[in-house]
C-alpha positions in Angstrom: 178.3 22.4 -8.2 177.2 19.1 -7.1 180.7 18.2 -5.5 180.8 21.4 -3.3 177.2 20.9 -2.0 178.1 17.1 -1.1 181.2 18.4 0.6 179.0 21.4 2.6 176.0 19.6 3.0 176.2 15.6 2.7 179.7 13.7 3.8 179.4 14.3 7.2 176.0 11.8 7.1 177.9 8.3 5.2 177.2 6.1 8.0 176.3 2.8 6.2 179.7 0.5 5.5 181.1 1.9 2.1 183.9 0.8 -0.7 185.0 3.5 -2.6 187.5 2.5 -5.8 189.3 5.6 -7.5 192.1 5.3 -10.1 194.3 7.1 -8.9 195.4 8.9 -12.6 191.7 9.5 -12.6 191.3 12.9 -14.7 187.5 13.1 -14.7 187.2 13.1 -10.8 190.3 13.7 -8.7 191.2 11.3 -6.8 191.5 13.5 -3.5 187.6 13.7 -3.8 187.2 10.0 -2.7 189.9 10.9 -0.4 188.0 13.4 1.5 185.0 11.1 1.2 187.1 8.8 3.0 188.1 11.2 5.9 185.1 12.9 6.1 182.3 9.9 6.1 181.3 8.9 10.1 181.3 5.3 9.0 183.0 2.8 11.4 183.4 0.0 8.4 184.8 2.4 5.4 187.9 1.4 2.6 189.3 3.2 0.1 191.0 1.7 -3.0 193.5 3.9 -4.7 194.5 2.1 -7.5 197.9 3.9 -9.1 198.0 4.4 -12.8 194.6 3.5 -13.3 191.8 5.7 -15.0 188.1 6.9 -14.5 186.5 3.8 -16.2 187.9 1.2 -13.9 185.8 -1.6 -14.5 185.7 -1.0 -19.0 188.2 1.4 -20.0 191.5 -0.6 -18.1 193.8 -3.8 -19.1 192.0 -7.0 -18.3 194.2 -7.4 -15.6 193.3 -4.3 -13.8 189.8 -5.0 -14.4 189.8 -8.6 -13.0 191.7 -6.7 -9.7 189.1 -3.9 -9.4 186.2 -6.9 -9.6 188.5 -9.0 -7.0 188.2 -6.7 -4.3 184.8 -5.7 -4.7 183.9 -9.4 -4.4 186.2 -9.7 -1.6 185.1 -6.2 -0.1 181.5 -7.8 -0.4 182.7 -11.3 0.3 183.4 -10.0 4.0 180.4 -8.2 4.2 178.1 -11.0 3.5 179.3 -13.8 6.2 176.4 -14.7 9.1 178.5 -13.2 12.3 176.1 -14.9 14.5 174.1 -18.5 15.2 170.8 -16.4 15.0 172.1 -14.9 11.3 172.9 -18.0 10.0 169.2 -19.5 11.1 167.4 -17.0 9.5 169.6 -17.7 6.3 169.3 -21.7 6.3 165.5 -21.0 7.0 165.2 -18.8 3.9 167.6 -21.4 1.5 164.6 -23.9 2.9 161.9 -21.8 2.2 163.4 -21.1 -1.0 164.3 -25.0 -2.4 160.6 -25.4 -1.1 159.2 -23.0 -3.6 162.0 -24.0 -6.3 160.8 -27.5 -5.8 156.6 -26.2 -6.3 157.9 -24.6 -9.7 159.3 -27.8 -10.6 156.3 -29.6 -9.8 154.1 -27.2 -11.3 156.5 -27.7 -14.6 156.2 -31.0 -15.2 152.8 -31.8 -14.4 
């Protein structure tokens, strides 16, 4: 079974940041497999989203409302992620927006000539 060999074989090497969502009336994955994920993964930047009540399918087979919450703290989760933590990150980012409007502007140019 593939859950026994990740168990064994894999957990123990998760050491990129992770977001796991589980619903936590899941009946197609138990929920306490996530959980061990959780405790088992090396990571230092981990989170685990339990979400009570909720199903397998979180993101199609819930209430709108529970969708638009799973999709919220993704975003957020990656929102977080995502932010320049330092003066050399956020160069490297406003050289690539230049280098990108540069070749944005090229297309345009290209387009209308």
């Amino acid at each position: 079974m593939v859950s026994i060999h990740l168990e064994a074989n894999l957990l123990h090497q998760v050491s990129l940041p992770f977001l796991i969502v589980h619903g936590g009336a899941d009946k197609v994955t138990d929920p306490s497999v996530s959980e061990l994920l959780y405790r088992s993964a090396p990571s230092q930047d981990k989170t685990l989203k339990l979400y009570p009540g909720m199903w397998h399918a979180l993101t199609s087979g819930e209430s709108p409302d529970n969708i638009h919450t799973v999709f919220v703290d993704i975003i957020a989760w990656l929102d977080q992620r995502s932010q320049p933590t330092s003066t050399e990150e956020l160069s490297e980012l406003e050289q690539k927006a230049k280098h990108d409007n540069h070749q944005m502007q090229q297309e345009q140019t290209k387009c209308n000539a």
